[in-house]
N, C-alpha and C positions, 0 to 999 in steps of 0.2 A: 376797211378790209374786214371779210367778216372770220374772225380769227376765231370764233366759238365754233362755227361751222365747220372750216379749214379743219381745226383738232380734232374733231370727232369725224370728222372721215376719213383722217391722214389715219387716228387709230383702228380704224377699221379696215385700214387698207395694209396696215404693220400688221395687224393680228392677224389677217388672210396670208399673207405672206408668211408668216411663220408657220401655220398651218401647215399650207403647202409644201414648202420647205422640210420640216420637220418628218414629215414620210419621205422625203428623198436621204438616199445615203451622199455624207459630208468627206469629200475628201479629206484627210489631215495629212500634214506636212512635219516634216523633221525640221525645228526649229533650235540655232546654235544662239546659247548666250552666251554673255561675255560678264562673269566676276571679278571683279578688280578685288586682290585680298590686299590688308594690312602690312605685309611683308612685300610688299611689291607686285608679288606674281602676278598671275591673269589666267583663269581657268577656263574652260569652256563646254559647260554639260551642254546638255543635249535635252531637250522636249516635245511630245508633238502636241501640234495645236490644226484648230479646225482652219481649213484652207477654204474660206466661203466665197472667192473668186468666181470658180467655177458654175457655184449654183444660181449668184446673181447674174453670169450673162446669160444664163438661160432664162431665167426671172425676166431677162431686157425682151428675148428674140420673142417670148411668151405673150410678155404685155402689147406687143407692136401686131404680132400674127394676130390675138386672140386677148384683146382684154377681159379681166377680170372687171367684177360690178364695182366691186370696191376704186377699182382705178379708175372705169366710166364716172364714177359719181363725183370722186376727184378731179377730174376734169373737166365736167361739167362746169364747176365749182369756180375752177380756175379761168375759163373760159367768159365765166360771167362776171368777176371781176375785175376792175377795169386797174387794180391797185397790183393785185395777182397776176393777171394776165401779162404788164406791164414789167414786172418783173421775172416770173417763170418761163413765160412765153415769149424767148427774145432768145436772138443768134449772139452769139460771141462780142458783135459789135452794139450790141443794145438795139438792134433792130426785131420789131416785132414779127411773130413768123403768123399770119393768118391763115393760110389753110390746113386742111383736115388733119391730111398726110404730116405735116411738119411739126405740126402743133404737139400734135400725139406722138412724135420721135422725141421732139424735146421733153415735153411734163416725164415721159418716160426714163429717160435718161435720168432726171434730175431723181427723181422717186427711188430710182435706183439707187443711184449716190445716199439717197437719204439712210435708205435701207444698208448699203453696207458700213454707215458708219456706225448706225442704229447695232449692227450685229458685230465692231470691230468693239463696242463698248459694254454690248452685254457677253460677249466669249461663247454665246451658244445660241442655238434658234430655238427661243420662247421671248410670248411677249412679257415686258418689265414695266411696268406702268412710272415706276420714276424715274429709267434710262428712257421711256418713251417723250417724256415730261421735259426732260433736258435739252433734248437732241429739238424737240417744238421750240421752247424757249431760244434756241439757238437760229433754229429756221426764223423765226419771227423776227429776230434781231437782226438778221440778214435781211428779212425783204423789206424793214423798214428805213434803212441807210443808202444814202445815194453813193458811198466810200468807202472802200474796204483798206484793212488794214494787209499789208504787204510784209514778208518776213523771208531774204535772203538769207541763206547760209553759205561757205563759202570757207572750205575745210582746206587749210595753208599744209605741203608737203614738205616735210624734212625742219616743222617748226614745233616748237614746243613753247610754253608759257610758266613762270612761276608760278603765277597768280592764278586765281580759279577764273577769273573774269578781270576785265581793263575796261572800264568804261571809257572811251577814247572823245564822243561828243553827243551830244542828243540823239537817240537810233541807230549807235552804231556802241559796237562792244567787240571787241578781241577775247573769246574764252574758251574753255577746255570745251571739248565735246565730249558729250555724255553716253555713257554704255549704252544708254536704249535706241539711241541714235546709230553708232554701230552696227546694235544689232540688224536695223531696218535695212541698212544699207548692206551687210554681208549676205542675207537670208534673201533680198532682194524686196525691194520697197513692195509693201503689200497693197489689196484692193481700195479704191480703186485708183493706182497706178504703178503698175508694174515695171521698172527699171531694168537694166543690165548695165553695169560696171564695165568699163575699161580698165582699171586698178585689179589687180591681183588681191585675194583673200590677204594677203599679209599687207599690203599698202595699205589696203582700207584699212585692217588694225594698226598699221603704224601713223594714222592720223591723230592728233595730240587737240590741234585746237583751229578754231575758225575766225574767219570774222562774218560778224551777224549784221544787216542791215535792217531798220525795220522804219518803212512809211508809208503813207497813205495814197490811195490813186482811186480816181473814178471806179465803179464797179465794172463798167464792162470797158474799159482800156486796158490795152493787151500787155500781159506779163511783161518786162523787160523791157518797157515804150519810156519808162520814167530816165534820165542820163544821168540824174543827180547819183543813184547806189552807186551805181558802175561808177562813176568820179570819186564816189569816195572809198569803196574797194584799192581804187588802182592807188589813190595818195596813200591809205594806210599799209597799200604792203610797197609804195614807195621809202613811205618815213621807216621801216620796221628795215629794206634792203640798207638805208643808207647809215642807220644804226648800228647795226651789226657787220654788216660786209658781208652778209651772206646774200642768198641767191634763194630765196622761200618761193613756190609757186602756189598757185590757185589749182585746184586739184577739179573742182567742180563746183557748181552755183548751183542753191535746191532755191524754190523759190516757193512759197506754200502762203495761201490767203487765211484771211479771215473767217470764225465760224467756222460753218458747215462746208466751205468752197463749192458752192452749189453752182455758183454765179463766175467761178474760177475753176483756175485747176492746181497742182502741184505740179511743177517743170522741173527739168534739168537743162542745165547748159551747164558743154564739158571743157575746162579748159584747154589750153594748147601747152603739156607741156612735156617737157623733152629731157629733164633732169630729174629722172625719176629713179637714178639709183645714186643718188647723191648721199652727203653724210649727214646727220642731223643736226639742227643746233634748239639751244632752249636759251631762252633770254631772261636773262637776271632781272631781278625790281630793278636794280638802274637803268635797265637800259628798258626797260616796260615805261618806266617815266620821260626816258629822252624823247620815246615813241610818242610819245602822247600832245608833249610839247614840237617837236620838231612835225609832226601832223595838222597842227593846230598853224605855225606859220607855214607850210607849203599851202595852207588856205589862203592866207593872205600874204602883206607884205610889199613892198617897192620893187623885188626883183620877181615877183609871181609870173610875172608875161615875160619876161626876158629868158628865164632861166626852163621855158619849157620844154621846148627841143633839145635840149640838153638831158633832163630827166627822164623824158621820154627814149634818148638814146640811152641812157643808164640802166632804164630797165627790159630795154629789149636786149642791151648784150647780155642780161643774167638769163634770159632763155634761149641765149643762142649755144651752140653746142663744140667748136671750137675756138681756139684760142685766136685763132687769125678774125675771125668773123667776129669778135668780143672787140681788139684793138680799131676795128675800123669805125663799131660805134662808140668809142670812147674820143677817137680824135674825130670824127663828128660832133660830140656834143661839147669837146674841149675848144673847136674853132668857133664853135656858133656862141659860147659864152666870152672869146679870148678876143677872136677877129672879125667880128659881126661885119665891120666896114672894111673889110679890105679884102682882096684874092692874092695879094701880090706880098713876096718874100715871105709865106706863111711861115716855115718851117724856121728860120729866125725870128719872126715879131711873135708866134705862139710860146715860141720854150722861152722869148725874153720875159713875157708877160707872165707866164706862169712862175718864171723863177722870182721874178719881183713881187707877185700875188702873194705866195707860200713860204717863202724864203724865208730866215729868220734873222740870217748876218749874209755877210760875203760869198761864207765857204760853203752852206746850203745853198744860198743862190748860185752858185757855179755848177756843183752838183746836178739840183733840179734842172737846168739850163743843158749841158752836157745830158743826161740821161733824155730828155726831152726831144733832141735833136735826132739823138740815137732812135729812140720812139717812134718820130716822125717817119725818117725813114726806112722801116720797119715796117711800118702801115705803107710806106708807097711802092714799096718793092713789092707787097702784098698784092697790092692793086695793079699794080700792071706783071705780075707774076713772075718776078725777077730777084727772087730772093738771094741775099749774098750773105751768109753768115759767118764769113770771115772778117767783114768789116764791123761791126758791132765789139765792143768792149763788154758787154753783159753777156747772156742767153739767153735768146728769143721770150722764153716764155714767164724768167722773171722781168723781162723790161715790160712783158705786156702787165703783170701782174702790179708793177711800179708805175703805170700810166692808168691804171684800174685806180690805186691810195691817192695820186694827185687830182683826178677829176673825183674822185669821194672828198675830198678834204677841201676841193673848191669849191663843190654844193653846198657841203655844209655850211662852210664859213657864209656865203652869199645867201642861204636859207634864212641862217639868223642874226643873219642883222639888219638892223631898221634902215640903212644906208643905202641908198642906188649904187648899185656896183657902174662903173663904167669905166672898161678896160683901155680906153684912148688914152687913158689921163696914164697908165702906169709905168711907162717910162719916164716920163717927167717927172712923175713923183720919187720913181726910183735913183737920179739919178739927184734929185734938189733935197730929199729928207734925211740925212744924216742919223737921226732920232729913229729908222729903221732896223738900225744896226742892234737897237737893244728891244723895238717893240712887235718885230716881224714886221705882217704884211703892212699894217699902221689901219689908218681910219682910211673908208673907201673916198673917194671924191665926187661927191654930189654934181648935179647939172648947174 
């Protein structure tokens, strides 16, 4: 690559550009910050700052109509190397673009990007010989990697942290979000990519903390093609709901590359969520610790394939938005771990199995069992739309809330432990172990 040549016409082609630039008038923009004081508060002056958005698509429509010599020569440049070309001059899928037309949309594009980060890091249009120096060092490092480095973020609603950060497993961290990040996000993500929010200026400030994914993917594989983040996203705000008992969402996914993102771009994908004037919760160092440990076995483990359709139904009822539509995937994910093998008598063999799973003597298992029953048919009056609430002993909406504790308390229990759960055996067990009566559900029974 002839990287001595590359520099010296990239800077010839920044200092034209600033030139030019510099006799045009610079929109500026009202910019809100966000200071966190000592005392708690949270202030928000006001500043403005040059808005160079505007100037760079004109820079883009400029270079495409009517090159400048500076960008012919860079082009030239890039055209005749086969290391350059091969990287700069390629579609999104790493395919090379060979004619005239295409060639020169792309270098142009990317030129541009260089340019406004070049101007996001000097704050004003003049050339800087060692922010130019940087921003090279950084291009070169780009074009000589076949891998870029990936960095999801992934801002949890209605969650708070004690900790400033949770390192949870290699590239993956649970931490506060940081004022500057806010600010990007309230003032609206700047050049070059522009954003709009579905959150309200105050949800956006009332976001506390995220989880961070960060790993590696081919340079031109497309954003969000990798399933591992998304997997490990969904497990740590599964282990984080099954900790607490709350109900925390995914607010939005930023997802920002390597370097320069010459060769990428900065995404958003918006979550789906529906519980957005819920109440907050912040989790204590103990329960940042349970998190950590109880994440680490929903990775693994003997019951990891049994018990998935169950967690999968556990976390879709916490974005569902009524209380009926919550009990229906809770006795879903309580039959698919209770009565895997069977369709027949569920509404007895589930609340028997459960009261014998959780139970701790007699009188809990009668309870569980009764309440259970009660549950059941609750959930099927639901479903065929026949609700009778004079038959029920509770109120509708704490028996759903009582069918919410027993399927949390039988994930957990089957998360952590090293033992195959197999629900066949719990009768039998229930009705031959005596030793129950003082030790609860007892040891699960293996195959």
């Amino acid at each position: 690559m002839s990287t001595d040549v590359l520099k010296e016409r990239l800077r010839v082609f920044v200092k034209e550009i600033c030139d030019s630039l510099g006799h045009q008038p610079i929109v500026r923009r009202d910019w809100i910050m966000i200071k966190r004081q000592d005392d708690g508060s949270t202030s928000f002056p006001k500043e403005i700052r040059p808005d160079f958005s505007n100037a760079l698509i004109r820079l883009s429509m400029e270079q495409l109509s009517n090159p400048s010599p500076a960008f012919s020569r860079c082009f030239d440049l890039v055209r005749s190397d086969p290391q350059l070309k091969g990287v700069l001059l390629v579609d999104a899928a790493g395919n090379t673009v060979d004619d005239d037309t295409g060639a020169c949309y792309m270098l142009a594009a990317r030129l541009v990007t260089f340019m406004g980060i070049y101007l996001d890091r000097t704050g004003e249009i003049k050339f800087d010989e060692t922010v130019f120096t940087t921003c090279f060092e950084d291009l070169t490092r780009d074009i000589q990697v076949s891998y870029i480095t990936v960095t999801d973020l992934t801002p949890l609603i209605h969650t708070d942290i004690q900790s400033d950060k949770l390192q949870i497993e290699a590239g993956v961290l649970l931490r506060q979000l940081r004022s500057n990040e806010l600010e990007k996000w309230l003032n609206g993500d700047v050049y070059p990519l522009v954003q709009t929010h579905p959150l309200t200026s105050s949800e956006l400030l009332s976001l506390r903390c995220a989880i961070e994914v960060e790993y590696q993917q081919p340079r031109f594989a497309a954003i969000g093609s990798k399933p591992e983040p998304y997997e490990q996203r969904q497990r740590l705000l599964t282990a984080i709901r099954l900790v607490t008992d709350a109900s925390p969402q995914m607010a939005f996914t930023k997802s920002r590359t390597s370097g320069l993102s010459l060769f990428g771009f900065d995404s958003t994908s918006w979550g789906i969520s529906y519980q957005r004037y819920g109440s907050s919760m912040k989790m204590d160092r103990n329960q940042e610790i349970q998190t950590v440990a109880l994440y680490k076995r929903l990775g693994s483990g003997p019951n990891r394939d049994r018990i998935a359709l169950a967690l999968s139904r556990w976390n879709s009822a916490g974005d569902k938005l009524t209380d009926e539509d919550k009990l229906i995937d809770y006795w879903i994910a309580l039959e698919s771990l209770y009565v895997p093998e069977t369709s027949q008598e569920l509404s007895f063999r589930v609340a028997l199995r459960i009261a014998a799973f959780l139970g701790l003597n007699g009188t809990e298992r009668q309870t569980i069992y009764d309440e259970m029953r009660d549950s059941y048919r609750l959930r099927s009056e639901i479903v065929h739309g026949s609700m009778n609430k004079n038959k029920k002993k509770i109120p509708s909406a704490e028996l759903i809330k009582v069918t919410r504790s027993y399927l949390r308390r039988t994930l957990l229990r089957i998360v952590e432990s090293d033992k195959v759960f197999d629900p066949t055996k719990l009768e039998s067990q229930l009705l031959a172990n005596d030793a129950r009566e003082k030790g609860g559900g007892g040891d699960f029974v293996t195959r």
